[in-house]
C-alpha positions, 0 to 999 in steps of 0.5 A, spaced: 745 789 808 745 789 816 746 781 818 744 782 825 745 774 828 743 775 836 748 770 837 754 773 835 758 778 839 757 783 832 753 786 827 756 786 820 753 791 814 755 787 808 753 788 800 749 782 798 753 779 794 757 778 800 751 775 804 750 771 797 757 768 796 758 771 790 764 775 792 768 777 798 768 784 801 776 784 801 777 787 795 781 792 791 779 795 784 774 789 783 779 783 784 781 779 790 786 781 795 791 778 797 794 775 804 800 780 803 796 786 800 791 785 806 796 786 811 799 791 807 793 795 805 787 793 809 784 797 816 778 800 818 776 806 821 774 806 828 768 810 831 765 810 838 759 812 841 753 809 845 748 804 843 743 808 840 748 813 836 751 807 833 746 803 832 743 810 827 749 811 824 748 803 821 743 804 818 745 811 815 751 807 813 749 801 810 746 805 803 754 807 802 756 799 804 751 796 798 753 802 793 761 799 794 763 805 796 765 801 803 766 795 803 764 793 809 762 795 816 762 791 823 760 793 830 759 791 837 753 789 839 755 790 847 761 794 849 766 790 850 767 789 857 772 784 858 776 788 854 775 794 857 771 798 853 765 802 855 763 804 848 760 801 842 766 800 837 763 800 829 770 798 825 769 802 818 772 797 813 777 798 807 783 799 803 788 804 805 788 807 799 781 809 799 781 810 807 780 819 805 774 816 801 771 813 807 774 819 812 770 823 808 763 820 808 764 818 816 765 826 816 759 827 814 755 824 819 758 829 824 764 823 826 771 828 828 775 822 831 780 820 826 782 813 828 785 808 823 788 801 825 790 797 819 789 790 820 796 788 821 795 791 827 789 787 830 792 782 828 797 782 833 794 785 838 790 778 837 796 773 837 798 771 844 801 775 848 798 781 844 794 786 849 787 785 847 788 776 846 791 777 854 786 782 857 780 777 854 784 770 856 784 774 864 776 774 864 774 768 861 776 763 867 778 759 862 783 752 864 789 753 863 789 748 856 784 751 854 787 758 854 794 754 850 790 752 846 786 759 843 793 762 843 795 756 839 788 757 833 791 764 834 797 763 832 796 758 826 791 762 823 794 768 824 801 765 822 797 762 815 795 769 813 803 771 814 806 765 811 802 765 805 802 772 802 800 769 795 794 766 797 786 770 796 785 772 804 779 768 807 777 771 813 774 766 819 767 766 822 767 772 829 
């Protein structure tokens, strides 16, 4: 199901029990995962491409997300200029361990470029003093206590997630 809100920065392709509520799309065999198992196991596939190339390649997706051999599927509704992208960005969302699954459906509408990031990895590039939290702070013009207190939310939310391994991950609203 793509949920295309005009307000926000991204797109989003969900199954529909997700847009319904009745489950998460961070899961693993059927269950829930975890803080711990989501930055140990969780990641996406990124593809890049112009506006109409990805725009296409959604919706040939989109059946793959709501037979829940792909969990779920976010992507750029404009290039993130501010970061320093010229492209659209679609982030292809699973578990590390089904990751070749998903390479292998991505092959097969024509996607050559291998480029997996775990969401370990994001989320550092989030924290403050991470490139892409730094490099979007600089075109914001933000106030100073503005800017101490988006690296603060960061922190906490990121830090949640790693103090608390224990935990059912919750993810936030982008």
């Amino acid at each position: 199901m793509i949920c295309d809100n005009p307000q926000s920065h991204f797109i989003f392709i969900y199954h529909p029990d997700v847009v319904k509520g009745k489950r998460k799309y961070t899961l693993y065999q059927g269950r829930e995962m975890t803080n711990g198992e989501v930055l140990k196991y969780w990641g996406k596939w990124l593809v890049l491409g112009e506006k109409q190339f990805i725009d296409g390649l959604a919706v040939k997706l989109d059946p793959y997300v709501e037979n829940e051999q792909i969990p779920c599927i976010k992507y750029d509704r404009n290039p993130s200029a501010n970061l320093g992208i010229k492209e659209i960005v679609l982030m292809v969302y699973c578990d590390r361990r089904n990751r070749d699954k998903v390479w292998d459906i991505l092959k097969t509408f024509g996607i050559k470029l291998k480029a997996w990031v775990t969401e370990m990895e994001t989320m550092a590039l989030w924290m403050p003093g991470g490139i892409l939290m730094e490099r979007w702070l600089t075109t914001q013009n933000f106030a100073k206590s503005l800017e101490d207190e988006i690296r603060n939310d960061a922190r906490m939310r990121l830090s949640y997630i790693h103090n608390n391994p224990d935990e059912i991950f919750t993810s936030w609203v982008q």
